[in-house]
Structure formats: structure tokens, C-alpha cells
matplotlib code that plots the C-alpha trace (Angstrom):
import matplotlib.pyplot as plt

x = [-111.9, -110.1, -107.0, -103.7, -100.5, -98.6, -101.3, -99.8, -102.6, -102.4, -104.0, -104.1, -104.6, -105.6, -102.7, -104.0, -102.7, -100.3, -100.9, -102.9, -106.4, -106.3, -103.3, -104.5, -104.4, -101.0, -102.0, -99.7, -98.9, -98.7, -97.8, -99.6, -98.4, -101.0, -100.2, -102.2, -101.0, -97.7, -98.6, -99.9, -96.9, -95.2, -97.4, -97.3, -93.2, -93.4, -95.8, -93.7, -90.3, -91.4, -92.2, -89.7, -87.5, -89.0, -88.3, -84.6, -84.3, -85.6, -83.4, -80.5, -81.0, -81.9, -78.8, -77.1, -78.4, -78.4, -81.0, -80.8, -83.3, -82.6, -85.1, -84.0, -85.2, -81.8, -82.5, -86.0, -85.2, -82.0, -84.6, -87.4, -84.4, -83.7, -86.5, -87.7, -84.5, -84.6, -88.6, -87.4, -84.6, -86.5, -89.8, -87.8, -85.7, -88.3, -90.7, -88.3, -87.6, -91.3, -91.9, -88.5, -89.7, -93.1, -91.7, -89.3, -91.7, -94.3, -91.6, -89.6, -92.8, -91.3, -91.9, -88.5, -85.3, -84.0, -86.4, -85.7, -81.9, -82.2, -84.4, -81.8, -79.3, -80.9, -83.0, -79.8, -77.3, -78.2, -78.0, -73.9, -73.5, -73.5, -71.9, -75.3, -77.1, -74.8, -75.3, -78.4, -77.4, -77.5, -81.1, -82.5, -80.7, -82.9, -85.9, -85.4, -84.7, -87.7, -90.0, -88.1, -88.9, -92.6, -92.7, -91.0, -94.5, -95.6, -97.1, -98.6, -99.8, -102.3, -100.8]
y = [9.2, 12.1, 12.6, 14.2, 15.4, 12.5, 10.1, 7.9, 6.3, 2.8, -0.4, -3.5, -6.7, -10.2, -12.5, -16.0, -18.3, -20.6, -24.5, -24.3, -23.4, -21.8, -19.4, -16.1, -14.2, -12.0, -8.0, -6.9, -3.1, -1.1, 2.5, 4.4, 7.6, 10.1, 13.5, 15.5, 14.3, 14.9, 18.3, 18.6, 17.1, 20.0, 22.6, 21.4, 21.8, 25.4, 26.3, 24.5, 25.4, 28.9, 29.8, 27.9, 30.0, 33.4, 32.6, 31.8, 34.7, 37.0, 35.4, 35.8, 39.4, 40.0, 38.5, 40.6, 44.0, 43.1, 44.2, 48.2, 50.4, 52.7, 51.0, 52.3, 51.6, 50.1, 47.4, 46.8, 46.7, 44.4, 42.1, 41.9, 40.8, 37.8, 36.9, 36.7, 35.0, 32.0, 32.1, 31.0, 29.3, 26.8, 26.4, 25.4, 22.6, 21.6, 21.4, 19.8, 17.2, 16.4, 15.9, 13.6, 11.5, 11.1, 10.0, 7.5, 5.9, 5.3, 4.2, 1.4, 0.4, 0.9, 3.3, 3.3, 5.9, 5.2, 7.3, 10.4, 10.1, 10.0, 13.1, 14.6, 13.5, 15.5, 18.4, 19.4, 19.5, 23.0, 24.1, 23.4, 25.3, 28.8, 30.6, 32.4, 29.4, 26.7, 28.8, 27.6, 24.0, 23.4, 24.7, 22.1, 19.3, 19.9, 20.6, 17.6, 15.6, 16.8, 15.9, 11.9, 12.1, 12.7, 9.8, 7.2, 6.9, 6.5, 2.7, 3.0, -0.7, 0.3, -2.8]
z = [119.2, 120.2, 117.5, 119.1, 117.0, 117.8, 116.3, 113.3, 111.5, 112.4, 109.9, 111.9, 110.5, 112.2, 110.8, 110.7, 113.9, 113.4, 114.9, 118.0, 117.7, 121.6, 120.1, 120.0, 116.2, 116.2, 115.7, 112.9, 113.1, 109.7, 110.0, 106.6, 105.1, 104.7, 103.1, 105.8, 108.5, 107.4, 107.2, 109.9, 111.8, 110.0, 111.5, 114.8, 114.5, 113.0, 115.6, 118.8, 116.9, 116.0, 119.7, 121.3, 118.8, 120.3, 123.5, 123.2, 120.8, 123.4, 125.9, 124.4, 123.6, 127.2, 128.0, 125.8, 127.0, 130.4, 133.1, 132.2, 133.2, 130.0, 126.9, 123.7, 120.0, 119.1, 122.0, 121.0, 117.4, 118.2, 120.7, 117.6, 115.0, 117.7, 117.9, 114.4, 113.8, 116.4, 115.3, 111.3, 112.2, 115.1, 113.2, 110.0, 111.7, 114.0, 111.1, 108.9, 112.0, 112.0, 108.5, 108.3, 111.4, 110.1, 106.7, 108.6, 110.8, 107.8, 105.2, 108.1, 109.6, 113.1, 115.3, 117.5, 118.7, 115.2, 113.4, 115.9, 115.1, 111.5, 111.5, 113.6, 111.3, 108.2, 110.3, 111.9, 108.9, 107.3, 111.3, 110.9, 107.5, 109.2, 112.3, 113.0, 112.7, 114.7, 118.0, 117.8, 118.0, 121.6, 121.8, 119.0, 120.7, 123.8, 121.9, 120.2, 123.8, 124.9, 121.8, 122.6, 125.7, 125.0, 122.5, 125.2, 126.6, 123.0, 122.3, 118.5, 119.1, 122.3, 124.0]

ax = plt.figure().add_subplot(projection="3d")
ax.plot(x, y, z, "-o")
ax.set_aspect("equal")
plt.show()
């Protein structure tokens, strides 16, 4: 079996059928924490969230300079700053958002929207406690959209 980043370890259990003997046995879904797969949820967010983080560093510093012709080492020193900050800042919060997600879906049992908007909820809070950081904001919201709208295909249960 081929083991992706999204995989949750899954124990299912037969439950015993209730009345009819034709019933079939009810598949009972129980989501278990494992350590490494938490880390490795974690890596896959500092990895995604660190180059995601490049890429709108550089952006915004090439939006800053503008299109010039003239490359200086102040504007490659200013670009490489960007960079290295969106790089930190994204692959902490995505990582963070990961790890909180993973945590959520093992501890409710449920793998649902909920557990994305409580990892939100506590990835995003340290994003509001600085100016420098908060610009950021709008760019984690997507990041996050997109990582939801990955997981609506999503069916831990392989029904």
C-alpha cells in the first residue's frame, strides 16, 4: 500500500450486528495518534509552508522594486530577507496547522471541517500579534483553503 501525507492511520473494527442475521456488521472508524506521523504531518507543512513562503516573499519584493533593469546588492539583499522571512513565518504556521489538525482529528475521532477551523483558530493566532507578521494573513488563509479543498475529496473510511 502506497502511504501518502494525508494518510491517518485508520483501526477498524467489526461491531457486532444488531437483530437481523441478513444485517451487515457496521465498520466503526477509529482515528489513532501516532507520534511519527505527526511528525511527519509537520514536515510536510514546513516543507509546503516554507516554499509557499519563498514564493510570496519574492513576490512581494519584486513588487516592491518594480521591473527595473538596474540589479543592485541592496535589492538582492532586500529580495533574500523576504524570502527568508515568508519561508519562517509560512513553514511555522503551516507546520503548526498540521500538527494541530492531526492532533484534532485523532483526539475527536472525526475527521470533518471542524478540525481545519480549530487549527486555524490556534495556527493563526501568533500571525495577529505582529504588524510584520499579520500582512501575511491573507496568504495563510488561502494556503489553508487550498489544503481544505484537498481534503474534501478525503473519505478516511474507503466507503
Amino acid at each position: 500500500m502506497v502511504q501518502s501525507w494525508d494518510d491517518v492511520p485508520v483501526e477498524r473494527r467489526e461491531a457486532p450486528a444488531v437483530s437481523d442475521t441478513t444485517a451487515k456488521a457496521e465498520t466503526r472508524v477509529e482515528f489513532v495518534f501516532d507520534v511519527a506521523r505527526l511528525g511527519n504531518r509537520m514536515l510536510f507543512g514546513v516543507i509546503l509552508g516554507g516554499a509557499c513562503g519563498t514564493a510570496y516573499g519574492a513576490t512581494d519584493a519584486i513588487r516592491a522594486h518594480g521591473l527595473s533593469a538596474v540589479i543592485d546588492a541592496g535589492k538582492v539583499r532586500n529580495t533574500a530577507l523576504q524570502c527568508r522571512m515568508g519561508m519562517v513565518v509560512f513553514g511555522g504556521f503551516f507546520a503548526a496547522f498540521q500538527g494541530v489538525k492531526y492532533v484534532a482529528v485523532t483526539a475527536r475521532g472525526v475527521h470533518d471541517p471542524a478540525n481545519t477551523v480549530g487549527a486555524l483558530a490556534v495556527a493563526a493566532a501568533p500571525l495577529g500579534l505582529s504588524p510584520v507578521t499579520r500582512v501575511y494573513a491573507p496568504y495563510a488563509l488561502m494556503l489553508v483553503a487550498i489544503d481544505a479543498f484537498n481534503e474534501a475529496g478525503y473519505n478516511p473510511t474507503g466507503r
